[in-house]
Backbone as a printed PyTorch tensor [residue, N CA C, xyz], in Angstrom:
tensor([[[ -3.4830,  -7.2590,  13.1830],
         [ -2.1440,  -6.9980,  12.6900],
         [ -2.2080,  -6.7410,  11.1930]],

        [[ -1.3470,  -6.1180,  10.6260],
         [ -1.6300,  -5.4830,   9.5150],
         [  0.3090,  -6.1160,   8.9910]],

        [[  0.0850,  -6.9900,   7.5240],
         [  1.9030,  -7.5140,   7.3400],
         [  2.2330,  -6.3980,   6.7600]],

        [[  2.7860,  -5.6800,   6.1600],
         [  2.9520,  -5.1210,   5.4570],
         [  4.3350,  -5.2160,   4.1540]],

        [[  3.7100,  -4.8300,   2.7560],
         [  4.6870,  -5.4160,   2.1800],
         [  5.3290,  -4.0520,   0.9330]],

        [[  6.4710,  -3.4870,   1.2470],
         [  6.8190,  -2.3820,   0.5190],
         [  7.2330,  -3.1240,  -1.2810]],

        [[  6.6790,  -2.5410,  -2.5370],
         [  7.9260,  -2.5930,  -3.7000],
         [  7.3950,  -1.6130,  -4.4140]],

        [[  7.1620,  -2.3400,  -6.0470],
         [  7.2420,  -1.3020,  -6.5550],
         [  6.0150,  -1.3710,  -7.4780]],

        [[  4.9550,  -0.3430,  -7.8780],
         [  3.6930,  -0.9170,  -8.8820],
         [  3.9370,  -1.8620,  -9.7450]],

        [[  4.7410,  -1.8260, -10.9320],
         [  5.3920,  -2.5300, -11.5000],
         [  5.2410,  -4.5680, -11.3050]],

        [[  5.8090,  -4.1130, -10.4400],
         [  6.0770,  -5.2140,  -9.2400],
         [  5.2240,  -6.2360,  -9.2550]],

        [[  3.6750,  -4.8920,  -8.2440],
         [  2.6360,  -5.2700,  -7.9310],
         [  1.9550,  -6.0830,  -8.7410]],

        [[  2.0580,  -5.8090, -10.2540],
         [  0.7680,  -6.3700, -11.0140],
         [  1.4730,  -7.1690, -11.7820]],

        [[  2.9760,  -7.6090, -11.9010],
         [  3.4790,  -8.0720, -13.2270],
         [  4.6600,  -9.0930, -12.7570]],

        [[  5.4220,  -9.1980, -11.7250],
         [  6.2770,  -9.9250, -11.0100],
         [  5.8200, -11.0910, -10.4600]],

        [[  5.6710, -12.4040, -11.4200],
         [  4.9280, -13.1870, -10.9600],
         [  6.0130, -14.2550,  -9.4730]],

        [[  7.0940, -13.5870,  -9.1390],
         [  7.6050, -14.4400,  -8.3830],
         [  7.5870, -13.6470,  -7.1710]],

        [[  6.3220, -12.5500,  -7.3750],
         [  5.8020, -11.8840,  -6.0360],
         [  5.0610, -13.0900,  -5.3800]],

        [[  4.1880, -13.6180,  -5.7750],
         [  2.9240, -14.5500,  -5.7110],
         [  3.5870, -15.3310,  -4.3240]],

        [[  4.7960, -16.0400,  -5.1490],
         [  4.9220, -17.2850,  -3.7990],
         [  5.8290, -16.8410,  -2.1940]],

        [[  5.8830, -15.4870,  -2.2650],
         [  6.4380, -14.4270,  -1.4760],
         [  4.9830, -13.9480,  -0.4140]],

        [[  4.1770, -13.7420,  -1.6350],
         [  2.8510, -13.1600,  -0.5540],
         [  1.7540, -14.4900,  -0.0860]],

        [[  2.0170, -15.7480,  -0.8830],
         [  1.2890, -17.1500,  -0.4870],
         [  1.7350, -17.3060,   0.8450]],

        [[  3.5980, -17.3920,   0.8630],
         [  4.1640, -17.5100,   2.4600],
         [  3.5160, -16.7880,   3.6040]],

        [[  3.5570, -15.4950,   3.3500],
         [  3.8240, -14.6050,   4.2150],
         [  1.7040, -15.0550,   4.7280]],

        [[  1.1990, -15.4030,   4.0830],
         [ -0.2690, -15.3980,   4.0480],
         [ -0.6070, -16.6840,   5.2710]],

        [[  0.2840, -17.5950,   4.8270],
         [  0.2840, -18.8200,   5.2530],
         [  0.5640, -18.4700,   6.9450]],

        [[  2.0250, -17.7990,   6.9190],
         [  2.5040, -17.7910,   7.9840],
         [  1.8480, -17.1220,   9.3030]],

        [[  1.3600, -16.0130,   8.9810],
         [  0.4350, -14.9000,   9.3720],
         [ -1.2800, -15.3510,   9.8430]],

        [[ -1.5220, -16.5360,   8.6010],
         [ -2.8630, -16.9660,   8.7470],
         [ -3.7090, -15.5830,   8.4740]],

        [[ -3.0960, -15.1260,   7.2170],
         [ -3.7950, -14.1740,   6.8940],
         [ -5.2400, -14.2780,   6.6610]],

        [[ -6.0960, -13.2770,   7.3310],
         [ -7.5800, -13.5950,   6.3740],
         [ -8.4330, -12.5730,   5.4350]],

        [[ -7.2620, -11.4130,   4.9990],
         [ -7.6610, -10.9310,   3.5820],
         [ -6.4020, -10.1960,   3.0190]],

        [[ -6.2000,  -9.8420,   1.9340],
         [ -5.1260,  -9.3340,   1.5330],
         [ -5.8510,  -7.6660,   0.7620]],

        [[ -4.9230,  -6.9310,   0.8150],
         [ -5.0250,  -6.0450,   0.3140],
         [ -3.9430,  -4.9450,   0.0890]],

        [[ -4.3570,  -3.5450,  -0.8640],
         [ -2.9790,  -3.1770,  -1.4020],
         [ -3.7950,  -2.0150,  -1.7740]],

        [[ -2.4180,  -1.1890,  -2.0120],
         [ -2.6020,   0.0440,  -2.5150],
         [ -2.6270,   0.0750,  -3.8350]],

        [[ -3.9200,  -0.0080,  -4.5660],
         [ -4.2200,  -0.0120,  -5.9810],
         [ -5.5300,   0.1920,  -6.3320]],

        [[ -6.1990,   0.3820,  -7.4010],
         [ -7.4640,   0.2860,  -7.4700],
         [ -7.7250,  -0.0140,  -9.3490]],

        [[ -8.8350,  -0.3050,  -9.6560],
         [ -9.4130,  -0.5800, -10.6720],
         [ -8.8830,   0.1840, -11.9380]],

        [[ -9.1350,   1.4190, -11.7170],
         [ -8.6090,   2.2380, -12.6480],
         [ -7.3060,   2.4070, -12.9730]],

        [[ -6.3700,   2.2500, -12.1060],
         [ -5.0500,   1.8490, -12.0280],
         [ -4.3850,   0.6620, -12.8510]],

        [[ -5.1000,  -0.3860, -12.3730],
         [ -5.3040,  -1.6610, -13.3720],
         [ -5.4170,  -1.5650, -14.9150]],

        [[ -6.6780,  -0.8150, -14.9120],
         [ -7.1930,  -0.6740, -15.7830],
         [ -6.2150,  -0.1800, -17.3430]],

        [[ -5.5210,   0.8600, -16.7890],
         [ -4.7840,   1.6700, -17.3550],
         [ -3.3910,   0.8880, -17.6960]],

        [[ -2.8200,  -0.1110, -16.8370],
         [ -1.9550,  -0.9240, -17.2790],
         [ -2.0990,  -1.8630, -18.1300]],

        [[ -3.6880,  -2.5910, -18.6830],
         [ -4.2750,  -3.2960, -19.3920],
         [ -3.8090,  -4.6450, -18.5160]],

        [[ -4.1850,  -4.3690, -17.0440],
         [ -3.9040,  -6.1820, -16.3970],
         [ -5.2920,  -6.1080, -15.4250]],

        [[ -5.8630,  -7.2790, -15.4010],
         [ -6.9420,  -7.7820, -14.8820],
         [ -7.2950,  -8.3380, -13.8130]],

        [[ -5.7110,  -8.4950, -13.2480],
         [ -5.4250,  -9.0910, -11.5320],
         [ -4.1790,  -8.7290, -11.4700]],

        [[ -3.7630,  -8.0710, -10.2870],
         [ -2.6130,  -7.6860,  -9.8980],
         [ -2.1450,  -8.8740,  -9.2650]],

        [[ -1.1730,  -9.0440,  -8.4330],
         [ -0.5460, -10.1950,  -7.8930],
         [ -1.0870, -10.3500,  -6.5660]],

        [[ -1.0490,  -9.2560,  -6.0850],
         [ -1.8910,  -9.9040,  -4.7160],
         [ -3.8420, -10.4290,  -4.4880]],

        [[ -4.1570,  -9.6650,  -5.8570],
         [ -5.4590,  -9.7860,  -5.8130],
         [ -5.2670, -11.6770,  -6.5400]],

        [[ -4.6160, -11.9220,  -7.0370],
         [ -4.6220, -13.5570,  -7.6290],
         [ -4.5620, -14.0680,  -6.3080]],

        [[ -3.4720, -13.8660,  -5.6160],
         [ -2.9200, -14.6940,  -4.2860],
         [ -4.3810, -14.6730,  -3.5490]],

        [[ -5.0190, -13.4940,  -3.2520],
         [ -6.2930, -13.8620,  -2.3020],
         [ -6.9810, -14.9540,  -3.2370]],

        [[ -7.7760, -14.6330,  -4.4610],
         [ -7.9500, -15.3830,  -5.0610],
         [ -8.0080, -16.9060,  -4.8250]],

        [[ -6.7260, -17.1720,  -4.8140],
         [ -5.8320, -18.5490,  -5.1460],
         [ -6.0800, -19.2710,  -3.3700]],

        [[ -6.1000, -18.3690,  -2.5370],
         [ -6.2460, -18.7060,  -1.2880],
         [ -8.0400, -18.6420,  -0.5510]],

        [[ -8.4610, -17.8950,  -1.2570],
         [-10.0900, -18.1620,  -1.3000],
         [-10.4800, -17.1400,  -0.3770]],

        [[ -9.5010, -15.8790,  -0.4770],
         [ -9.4410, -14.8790,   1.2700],
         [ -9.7700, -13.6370,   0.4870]],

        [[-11.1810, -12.7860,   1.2890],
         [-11.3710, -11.2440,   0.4260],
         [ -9.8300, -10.7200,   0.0180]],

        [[-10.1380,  -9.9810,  -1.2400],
         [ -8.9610,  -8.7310,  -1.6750],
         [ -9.7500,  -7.3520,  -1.1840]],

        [[ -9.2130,  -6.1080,  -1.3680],
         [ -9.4290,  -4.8000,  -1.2940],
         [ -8.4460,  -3.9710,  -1.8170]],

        [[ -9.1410,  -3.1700,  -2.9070],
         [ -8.2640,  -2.1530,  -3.2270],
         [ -8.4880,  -1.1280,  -2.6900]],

        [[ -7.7170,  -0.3700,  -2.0230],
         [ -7.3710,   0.4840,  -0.8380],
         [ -7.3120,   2.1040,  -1.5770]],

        [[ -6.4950,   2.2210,  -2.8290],
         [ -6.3100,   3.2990,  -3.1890],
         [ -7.3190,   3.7550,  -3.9790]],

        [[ -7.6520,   5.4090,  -3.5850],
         [ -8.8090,   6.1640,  -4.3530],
         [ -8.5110,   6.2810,  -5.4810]],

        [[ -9.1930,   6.4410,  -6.6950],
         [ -9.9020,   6.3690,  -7.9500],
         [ -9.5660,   8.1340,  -8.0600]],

        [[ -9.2670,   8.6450,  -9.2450],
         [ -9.4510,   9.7630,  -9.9930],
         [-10.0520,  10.3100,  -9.1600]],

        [[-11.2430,  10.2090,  -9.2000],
         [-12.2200,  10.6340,  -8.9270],
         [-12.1830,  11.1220,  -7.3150]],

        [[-11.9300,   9.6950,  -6.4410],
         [-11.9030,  10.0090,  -4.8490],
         [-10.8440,  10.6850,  -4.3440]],

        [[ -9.9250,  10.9990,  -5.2270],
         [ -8.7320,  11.8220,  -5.0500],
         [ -8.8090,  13.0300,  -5.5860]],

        [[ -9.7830,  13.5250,  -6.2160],
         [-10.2220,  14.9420,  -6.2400],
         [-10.8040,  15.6190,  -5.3050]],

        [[-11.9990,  14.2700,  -4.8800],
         [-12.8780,  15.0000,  -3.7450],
         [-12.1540,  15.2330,  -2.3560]],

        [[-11.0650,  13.9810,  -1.9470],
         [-10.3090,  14.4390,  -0.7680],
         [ -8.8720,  14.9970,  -1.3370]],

        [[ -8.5890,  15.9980,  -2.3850],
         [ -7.9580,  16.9930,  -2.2660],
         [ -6.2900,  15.8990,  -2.6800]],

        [[ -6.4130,  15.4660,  -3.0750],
         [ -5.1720,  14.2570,  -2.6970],
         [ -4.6540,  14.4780,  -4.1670]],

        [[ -3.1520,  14.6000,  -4.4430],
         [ -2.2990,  15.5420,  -5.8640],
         [ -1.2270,  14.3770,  -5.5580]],

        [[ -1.2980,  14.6350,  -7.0840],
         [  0.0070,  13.2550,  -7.8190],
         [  1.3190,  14.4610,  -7.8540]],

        [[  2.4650,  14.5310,  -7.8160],
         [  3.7000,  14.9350,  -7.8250],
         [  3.3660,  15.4610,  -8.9460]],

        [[  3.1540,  14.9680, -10.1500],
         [  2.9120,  15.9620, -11.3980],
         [  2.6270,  16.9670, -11.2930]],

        [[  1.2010,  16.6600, -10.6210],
         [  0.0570,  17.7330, -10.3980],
         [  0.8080,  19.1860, -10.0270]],

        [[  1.0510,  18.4550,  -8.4070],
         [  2.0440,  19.2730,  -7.2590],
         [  2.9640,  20.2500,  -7.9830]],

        [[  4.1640,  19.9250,  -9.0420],
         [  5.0800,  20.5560,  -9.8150],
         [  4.4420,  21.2010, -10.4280]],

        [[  3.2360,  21.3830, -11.4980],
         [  2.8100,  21.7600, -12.6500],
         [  2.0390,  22.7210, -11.6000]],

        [[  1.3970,  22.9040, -10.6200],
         [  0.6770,  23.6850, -10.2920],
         [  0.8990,  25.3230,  -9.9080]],

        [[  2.6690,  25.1680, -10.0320],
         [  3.3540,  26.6990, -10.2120],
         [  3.7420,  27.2010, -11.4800]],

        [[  2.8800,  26.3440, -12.6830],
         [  3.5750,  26.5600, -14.1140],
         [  3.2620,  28.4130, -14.1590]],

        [[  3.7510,  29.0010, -14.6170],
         [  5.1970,  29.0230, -15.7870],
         [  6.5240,  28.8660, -14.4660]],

        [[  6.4520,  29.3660, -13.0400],
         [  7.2150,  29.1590, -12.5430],
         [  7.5450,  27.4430, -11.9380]],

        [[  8.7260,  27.7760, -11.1020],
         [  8.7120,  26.4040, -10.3380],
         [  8.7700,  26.1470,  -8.6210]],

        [[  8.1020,  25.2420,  -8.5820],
         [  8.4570,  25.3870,  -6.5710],
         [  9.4560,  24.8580,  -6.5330]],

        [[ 10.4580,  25.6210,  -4.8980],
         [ 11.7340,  24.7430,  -4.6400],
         [ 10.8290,  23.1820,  -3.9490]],

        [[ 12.2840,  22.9730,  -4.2050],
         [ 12.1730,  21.2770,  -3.9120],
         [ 11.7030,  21.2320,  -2.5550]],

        [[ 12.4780,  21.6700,  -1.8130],
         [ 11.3340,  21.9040,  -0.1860],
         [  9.5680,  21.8850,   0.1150]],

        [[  9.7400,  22.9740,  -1.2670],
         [  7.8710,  22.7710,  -1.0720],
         [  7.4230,  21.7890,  -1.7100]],

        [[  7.6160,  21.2420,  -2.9680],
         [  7.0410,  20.0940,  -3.4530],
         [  6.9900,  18.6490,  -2.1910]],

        [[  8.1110,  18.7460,  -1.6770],
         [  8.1430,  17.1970,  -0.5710],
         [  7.4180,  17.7620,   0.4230]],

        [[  7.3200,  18.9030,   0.8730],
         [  5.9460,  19.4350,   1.8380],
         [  4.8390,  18.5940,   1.4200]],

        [[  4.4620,  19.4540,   0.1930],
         [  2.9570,  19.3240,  -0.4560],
         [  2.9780,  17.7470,  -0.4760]],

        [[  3.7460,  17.3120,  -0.7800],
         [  3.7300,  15.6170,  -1.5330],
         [  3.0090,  14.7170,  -0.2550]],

        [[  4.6910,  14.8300,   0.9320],
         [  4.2040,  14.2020,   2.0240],
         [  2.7320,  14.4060,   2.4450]],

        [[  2.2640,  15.7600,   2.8020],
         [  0.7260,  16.1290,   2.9390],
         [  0.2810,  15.5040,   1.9710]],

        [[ -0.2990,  14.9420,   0.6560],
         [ -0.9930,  14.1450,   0.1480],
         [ -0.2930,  12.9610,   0.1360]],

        [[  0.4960,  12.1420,   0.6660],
         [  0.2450,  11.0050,   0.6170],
         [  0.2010,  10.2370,   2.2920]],

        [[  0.4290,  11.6420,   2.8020],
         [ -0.3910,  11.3560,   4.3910],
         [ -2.2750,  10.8840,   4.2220]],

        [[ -2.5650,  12.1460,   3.4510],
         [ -3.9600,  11.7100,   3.1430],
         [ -4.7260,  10.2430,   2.0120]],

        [[ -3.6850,  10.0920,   1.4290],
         [ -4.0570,   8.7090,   0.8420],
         [ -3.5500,   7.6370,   1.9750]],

        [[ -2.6760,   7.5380,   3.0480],
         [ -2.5430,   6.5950,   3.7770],
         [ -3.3960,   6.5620,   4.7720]],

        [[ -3.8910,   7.7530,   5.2070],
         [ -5.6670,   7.5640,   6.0150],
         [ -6.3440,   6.9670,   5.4280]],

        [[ -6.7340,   7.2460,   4.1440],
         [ -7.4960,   6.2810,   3.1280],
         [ -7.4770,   5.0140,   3.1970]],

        [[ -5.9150,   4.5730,   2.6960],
         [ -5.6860,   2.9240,   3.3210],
         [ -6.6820,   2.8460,   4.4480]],

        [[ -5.9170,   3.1410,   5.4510],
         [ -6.3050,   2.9970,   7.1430],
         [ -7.6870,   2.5940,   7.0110]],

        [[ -8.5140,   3.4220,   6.7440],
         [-10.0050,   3.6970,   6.4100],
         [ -9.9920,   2.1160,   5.7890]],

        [[ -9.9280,   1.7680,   4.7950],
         [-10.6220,   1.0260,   4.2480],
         [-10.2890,  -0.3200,   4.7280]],

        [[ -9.0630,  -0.4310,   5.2820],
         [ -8.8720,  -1.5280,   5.9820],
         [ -9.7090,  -1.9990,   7.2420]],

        [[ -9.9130,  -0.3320,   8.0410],
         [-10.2380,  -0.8240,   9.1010],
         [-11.9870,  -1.2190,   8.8370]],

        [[-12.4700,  -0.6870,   7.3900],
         [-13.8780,  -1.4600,   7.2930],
         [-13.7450,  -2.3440,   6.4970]],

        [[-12.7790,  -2.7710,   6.0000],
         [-12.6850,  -4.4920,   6.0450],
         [-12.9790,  -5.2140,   6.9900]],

        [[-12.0470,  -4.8150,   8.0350],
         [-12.0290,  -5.4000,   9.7870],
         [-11.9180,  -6.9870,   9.7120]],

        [[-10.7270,  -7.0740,   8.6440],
         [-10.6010,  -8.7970,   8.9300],
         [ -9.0210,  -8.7860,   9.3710]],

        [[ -8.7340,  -9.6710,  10.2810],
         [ -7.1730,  -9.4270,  10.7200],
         [ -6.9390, -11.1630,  10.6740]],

        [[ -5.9790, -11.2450,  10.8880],
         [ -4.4410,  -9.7670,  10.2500],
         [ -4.7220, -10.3060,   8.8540]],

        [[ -4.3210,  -9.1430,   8.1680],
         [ -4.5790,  -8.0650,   6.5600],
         [ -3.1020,  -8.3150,   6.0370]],

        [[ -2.9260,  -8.8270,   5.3800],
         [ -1.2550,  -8.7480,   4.4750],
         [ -2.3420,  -7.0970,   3.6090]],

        [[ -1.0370,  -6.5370,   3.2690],
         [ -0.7710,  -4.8360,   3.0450],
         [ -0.1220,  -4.7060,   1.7110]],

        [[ -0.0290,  -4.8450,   0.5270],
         [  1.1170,  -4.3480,  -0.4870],
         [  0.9330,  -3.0350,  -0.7040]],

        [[  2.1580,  -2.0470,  -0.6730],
         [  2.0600,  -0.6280,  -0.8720],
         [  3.3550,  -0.4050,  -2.0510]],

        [[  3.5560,   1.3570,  -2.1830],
         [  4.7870,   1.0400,  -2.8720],
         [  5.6740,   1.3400,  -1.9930]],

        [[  6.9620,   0.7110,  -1.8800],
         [  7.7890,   1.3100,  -1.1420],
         [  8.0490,   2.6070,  -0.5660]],

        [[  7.5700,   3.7210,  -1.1240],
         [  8.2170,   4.7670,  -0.6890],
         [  7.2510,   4.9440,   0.4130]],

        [[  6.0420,   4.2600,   0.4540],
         [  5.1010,   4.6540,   1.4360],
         [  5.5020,   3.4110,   2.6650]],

        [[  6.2200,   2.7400,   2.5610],
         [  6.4000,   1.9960,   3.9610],
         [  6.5550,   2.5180,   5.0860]],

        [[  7.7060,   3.6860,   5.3770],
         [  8.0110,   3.7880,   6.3150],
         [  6.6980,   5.2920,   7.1880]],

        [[  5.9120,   5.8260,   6.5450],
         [  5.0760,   7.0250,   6.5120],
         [  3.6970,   5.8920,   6.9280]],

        [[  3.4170,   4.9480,   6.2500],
         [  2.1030,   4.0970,   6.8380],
         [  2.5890,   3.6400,   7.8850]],

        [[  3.6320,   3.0600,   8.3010],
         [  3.6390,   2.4710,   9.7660],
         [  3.6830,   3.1390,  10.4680]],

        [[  4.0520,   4.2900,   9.9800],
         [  4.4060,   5.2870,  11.6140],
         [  3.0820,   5.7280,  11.8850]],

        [[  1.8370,   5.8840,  10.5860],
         [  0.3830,   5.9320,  10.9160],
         [ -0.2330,   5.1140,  11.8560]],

        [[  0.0840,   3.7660,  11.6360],
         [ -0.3510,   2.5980,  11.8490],
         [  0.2900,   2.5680,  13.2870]],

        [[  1.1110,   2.9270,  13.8660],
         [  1.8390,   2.9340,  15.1610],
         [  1.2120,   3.8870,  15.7080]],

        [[  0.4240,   5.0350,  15.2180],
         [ -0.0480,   6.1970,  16.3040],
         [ -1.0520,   5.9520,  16.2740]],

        [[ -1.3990,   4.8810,  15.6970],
         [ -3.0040,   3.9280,  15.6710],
         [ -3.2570,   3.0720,  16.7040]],

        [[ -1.9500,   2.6920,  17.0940],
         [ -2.2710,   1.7770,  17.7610],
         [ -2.4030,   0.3110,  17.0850]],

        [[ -2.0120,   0.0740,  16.3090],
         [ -2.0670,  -0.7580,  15.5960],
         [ -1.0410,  -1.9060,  14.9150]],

        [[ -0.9940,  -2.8420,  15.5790],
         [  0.2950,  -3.9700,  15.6100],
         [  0.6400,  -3.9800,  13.8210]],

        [[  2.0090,  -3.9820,  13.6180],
         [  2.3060,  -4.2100,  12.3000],
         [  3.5960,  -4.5800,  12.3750]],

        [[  3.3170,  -5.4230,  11.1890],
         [  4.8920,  -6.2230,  10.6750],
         [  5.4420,  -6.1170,   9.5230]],

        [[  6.4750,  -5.2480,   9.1010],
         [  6.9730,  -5.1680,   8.0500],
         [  7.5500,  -6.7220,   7.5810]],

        [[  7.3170,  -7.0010,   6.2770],
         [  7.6890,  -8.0870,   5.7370],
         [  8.9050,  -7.7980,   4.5490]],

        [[  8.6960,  -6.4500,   4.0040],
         [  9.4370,  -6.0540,   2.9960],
         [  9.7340,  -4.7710,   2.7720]],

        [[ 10.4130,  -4.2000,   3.2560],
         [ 10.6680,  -2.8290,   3.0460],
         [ 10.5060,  -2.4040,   1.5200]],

        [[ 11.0410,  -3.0350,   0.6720],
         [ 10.8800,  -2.7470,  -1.0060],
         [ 11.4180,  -3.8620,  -1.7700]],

        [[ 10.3950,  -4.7650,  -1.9590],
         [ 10.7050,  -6.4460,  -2.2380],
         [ 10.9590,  -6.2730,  -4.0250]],

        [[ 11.7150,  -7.2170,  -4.0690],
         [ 11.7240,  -7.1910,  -5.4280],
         [ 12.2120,  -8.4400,  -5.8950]],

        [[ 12.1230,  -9.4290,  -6.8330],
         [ 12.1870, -10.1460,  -7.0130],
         [ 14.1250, -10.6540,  -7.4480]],

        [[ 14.6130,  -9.9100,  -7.3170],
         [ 16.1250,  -9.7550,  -7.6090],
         [ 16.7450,  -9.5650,  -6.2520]],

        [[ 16.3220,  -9.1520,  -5.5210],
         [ 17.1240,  -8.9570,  -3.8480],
         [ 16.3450,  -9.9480,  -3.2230]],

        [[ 17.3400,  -9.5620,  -1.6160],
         [ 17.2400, -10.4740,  -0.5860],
         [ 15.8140,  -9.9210,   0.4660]],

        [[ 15.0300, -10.6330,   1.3890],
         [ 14.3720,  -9.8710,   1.9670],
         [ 14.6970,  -9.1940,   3.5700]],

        [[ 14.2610,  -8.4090,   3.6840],
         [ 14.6060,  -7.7860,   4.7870],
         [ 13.1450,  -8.1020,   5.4230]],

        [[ 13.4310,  -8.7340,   6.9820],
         [ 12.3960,  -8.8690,   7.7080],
         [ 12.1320,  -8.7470,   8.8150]],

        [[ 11.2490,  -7.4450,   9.2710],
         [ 11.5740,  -6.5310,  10.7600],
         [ 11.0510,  -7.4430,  11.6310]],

        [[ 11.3080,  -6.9060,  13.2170],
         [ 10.3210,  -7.6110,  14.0070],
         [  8.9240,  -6.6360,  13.9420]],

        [[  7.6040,  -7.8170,  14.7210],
         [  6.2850,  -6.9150,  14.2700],
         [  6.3070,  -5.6030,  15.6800]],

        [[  5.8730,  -4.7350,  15.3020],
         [  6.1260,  -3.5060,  16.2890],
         [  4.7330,  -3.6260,  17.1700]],

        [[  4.7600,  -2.9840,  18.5710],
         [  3.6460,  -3.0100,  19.4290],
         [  2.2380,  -2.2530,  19.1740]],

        [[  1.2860,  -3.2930,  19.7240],
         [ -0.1920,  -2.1040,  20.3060],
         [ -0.8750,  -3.0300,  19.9860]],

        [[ -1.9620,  -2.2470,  19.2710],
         [ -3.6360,  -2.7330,  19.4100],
         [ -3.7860,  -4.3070,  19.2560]],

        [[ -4.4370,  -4.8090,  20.4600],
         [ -4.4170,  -6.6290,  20.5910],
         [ -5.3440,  -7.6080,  19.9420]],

        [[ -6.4700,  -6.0500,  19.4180],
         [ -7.5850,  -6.6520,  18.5950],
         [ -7.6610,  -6.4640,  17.0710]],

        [[ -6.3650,  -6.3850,  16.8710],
         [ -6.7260,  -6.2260,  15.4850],
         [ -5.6050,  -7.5740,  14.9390]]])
């Protein structure tokens, strides 16, 4: 089973009243690794040294994984930031139609990525932090996977209430 937890980067690395949100959900789940859509360089660039979920594994003594490709691994699998996407018709502009084309198509391909790296983790069930906008596009991955998942947070934030789905059907071994 894979928890899954939608907000916002922000969030991810700096909201320290994420922590006792993802301790629960860890507890409850009997999680045995946590992981998220982030990576080193990402970090890096914010000048923080542990994001919040990477403390919580930490703090709980359970592998982390950063899930999201690097500069670098997002060149080689073709994978474009919205910037990119817009700027790539400079001097003109694409309609808005094509940019959410192009977009969705790369962040279909960074959520295989997830997938990928989770599934060679292969420790279950996996608490998930993503950013929100990718919640509802990874589960529906994760559902044609075959793959049991439980939304915990559609887009958590430390100021709202949580919203908490039931876990959706399939794969019994994960």
């Amino acid at each position: 089973m894979i928890i899954v937890i939608g907000t916002g980067h922000t969030t991810q690395i700096a909201d320290l009243k994420l922590k006792p949100f993802l301790e629960s959900l860890c507890q409850e789940f009997n999680v045995l690794a946590v992981a998220e859509e982030m990576n080193e360089e990402a970090l890096a660039e914010k000048s923080c040294v542990a994001s919040i979920p990477m403390q919580v594994a930490s703090a709980l003594g359970i592998p982390h994984r950063f899930c999201d490709p690097n500069r670098t691994q997002r060149a080689e699998l073709k994978i474009r930031q919205e910037n990119d996407i817009r700027i790539s018709a400079f001097p003109s502009t694409l309609p808005e139609s094509e940019v959410a084309a192009r977009l969705a198509e790369s962040h279909a391909k960074r959520e295989r990525y997830w997938l990928e790296q989770l599934c060679g983790l292969n420790l279950w069930p996996v608490l998930f932090v993503c950013g929100a906008d990718h919640v509802a596009s990874f589960c529906h991955l994760l559902k044609q996977e075959a793959i049991v998942t439980h939304v915990a947070a559609k887009d958590w934030a430390s100021n709202n209430t949580v919203e908490r789905d039931a876990p959706q059907a399939a794969r019994p071994s994960m």
